[in-house]
C-alpha positions as CSV (number, residue, x, y, z in Angstrom):
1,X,0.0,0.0,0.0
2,X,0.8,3.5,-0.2
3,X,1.8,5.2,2.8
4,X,-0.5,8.2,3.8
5,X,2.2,10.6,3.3
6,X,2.6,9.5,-0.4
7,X,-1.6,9.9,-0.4
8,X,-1.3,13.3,1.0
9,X,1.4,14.0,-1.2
10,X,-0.6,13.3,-4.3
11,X,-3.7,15.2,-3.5
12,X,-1.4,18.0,-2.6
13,X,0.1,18.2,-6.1
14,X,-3.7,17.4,-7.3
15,X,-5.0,20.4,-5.6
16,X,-2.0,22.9,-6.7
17,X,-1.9,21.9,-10.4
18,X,-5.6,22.0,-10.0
19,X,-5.7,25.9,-10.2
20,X,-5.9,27.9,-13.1
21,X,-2.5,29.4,-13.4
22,X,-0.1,26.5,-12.6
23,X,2.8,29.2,-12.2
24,X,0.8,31.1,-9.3
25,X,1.9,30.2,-5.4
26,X,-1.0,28.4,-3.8
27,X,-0.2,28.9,-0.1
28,X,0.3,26.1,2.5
29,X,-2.7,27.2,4.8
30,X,-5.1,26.9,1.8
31,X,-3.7,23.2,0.7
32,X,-3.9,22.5,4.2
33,X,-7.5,23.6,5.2
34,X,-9.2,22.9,1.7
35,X,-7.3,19.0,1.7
36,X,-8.1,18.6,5.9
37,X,-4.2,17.3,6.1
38,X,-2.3,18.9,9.6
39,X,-0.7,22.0,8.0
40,X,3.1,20.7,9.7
41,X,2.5,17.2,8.2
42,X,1.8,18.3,4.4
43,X,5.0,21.3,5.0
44,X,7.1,18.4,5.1
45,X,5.0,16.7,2.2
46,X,5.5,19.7,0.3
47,X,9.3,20.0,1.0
48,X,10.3,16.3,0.2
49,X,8.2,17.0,-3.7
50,X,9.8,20.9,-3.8
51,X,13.7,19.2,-2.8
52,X,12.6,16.5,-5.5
53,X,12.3,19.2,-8.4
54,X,8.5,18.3,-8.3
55,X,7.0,21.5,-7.0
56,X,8.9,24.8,-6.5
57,X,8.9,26.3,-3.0
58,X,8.5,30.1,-2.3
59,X,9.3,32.1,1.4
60,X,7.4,34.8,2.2
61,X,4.2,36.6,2.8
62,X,2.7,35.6,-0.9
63,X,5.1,32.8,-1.2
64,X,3.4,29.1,-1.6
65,X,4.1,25.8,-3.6
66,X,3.5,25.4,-7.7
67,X,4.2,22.7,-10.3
68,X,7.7,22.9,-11.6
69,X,7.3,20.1,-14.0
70,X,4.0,20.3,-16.0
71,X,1.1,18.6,-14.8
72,X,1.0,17.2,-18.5
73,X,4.2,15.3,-17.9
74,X,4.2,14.4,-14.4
75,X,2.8,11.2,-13.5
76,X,1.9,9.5,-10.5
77,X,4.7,7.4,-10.3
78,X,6.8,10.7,-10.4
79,X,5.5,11.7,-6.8
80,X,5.1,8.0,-5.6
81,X,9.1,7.8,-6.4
82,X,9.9,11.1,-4.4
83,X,7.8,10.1,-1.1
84,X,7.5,6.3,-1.3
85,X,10.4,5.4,-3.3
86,X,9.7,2.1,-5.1
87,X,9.3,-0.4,-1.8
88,X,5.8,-0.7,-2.5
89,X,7.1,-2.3,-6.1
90,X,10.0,-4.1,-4.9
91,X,9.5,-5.3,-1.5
92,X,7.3,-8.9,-0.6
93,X,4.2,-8.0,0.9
94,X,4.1,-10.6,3.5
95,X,7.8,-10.3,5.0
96,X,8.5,-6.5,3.7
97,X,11.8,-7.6,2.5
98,X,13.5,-6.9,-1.2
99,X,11.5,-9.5,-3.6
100,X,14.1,-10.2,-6.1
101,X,12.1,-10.6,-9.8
102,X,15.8,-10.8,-11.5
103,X,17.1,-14.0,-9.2
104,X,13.8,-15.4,-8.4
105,X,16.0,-18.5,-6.5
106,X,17.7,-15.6,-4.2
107,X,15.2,-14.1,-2.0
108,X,12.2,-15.1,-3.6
109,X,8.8,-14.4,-1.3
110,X,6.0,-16.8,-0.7
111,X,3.8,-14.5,-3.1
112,X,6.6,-14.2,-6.1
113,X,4.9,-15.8,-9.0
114,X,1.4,-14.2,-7.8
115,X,2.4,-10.9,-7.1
116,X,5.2,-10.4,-9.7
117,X,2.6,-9.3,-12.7
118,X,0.3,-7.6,-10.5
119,X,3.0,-5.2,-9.2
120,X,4.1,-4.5,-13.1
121,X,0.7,-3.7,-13.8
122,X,0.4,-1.5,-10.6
123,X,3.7,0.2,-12.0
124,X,2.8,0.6,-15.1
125,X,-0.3,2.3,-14.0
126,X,1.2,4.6,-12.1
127,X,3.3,6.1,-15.1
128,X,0.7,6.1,-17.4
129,X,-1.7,8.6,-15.9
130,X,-0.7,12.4,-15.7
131,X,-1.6,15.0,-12.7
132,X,-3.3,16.9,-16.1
133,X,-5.6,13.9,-16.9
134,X,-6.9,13.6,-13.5
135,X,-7.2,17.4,-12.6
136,X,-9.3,17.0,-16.0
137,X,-11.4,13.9,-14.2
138,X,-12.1,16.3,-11.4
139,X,-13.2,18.9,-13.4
140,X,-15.2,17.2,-15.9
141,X,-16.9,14.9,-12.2
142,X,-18.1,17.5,-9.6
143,X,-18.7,13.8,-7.7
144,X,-15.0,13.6,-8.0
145,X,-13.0,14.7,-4.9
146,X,-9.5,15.3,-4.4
């Protein structure tokens, strides 16, 4: 699964490249209170994806978070990889150790074969959808919810 920081971190990106002009500071108070996520807890969210080259970070009394890469291009695996890393892909679900695909006969888990082409699935889902064709889900849904 992914962690709730990696959730929070992708509604956060949701939420900014949501607005109209993706180049405009949306401030960490307004993420904060429109998302419901502790405003310390998603400043450290925010701060992993801004160090990551995901989102630039601005000080100040207007200062805020925007998208540095374009929501077009950014995918979810993009932020999964800067908050999650790729455990969730790699490690056996039943002892959290490193699954090893490549040497199946060196540290193989009990759920190898059954997991192996769900997790490539999972994966390649991941880096096929863009932050801009979900935004456009939301938009197009008002059931939708970030």
């Amino acid at each position: 699964m992914l962690s709730a920081t990696c959730k929070y971190g992708i509604r956060a990106v949701l939420y900014i490249g949501s607005k109209p002009d993706t180049k405009v500071n949306v401030g960490l108070k307004e993420i904060s209170e429109n998302l419901k996520i502790p405003q310390p807890y998603l400043a450290k969210i925010l701060q992993v994806l801004a160090r990551k080259k995901i989102l630039r970070s601005t000080k100040g009394p207007h200062g805020g978070f925007y998208l540095l890469v374009p929501a077009e291009k950014l995918t979810l695996m993009d932020i999964i990889d800067a908050i999650d890393g790729r455990d969730f892909f790699d490690s056996c679900y039943v002892t959290g150790e490193r699954c090893n695909f490549d040497k199946p006969d060196d540290g193989r888990c009990i759920l190898h074969n059954d997991l192996r082409e769900e997790k490539m699935r999972l994966e390649k889902f991941f880096s096929s959808k863009t932050v801009d064709q979900i935004i456009a889900r939301v938009r197009n849904d008002p059931s939708v919810k970030i």
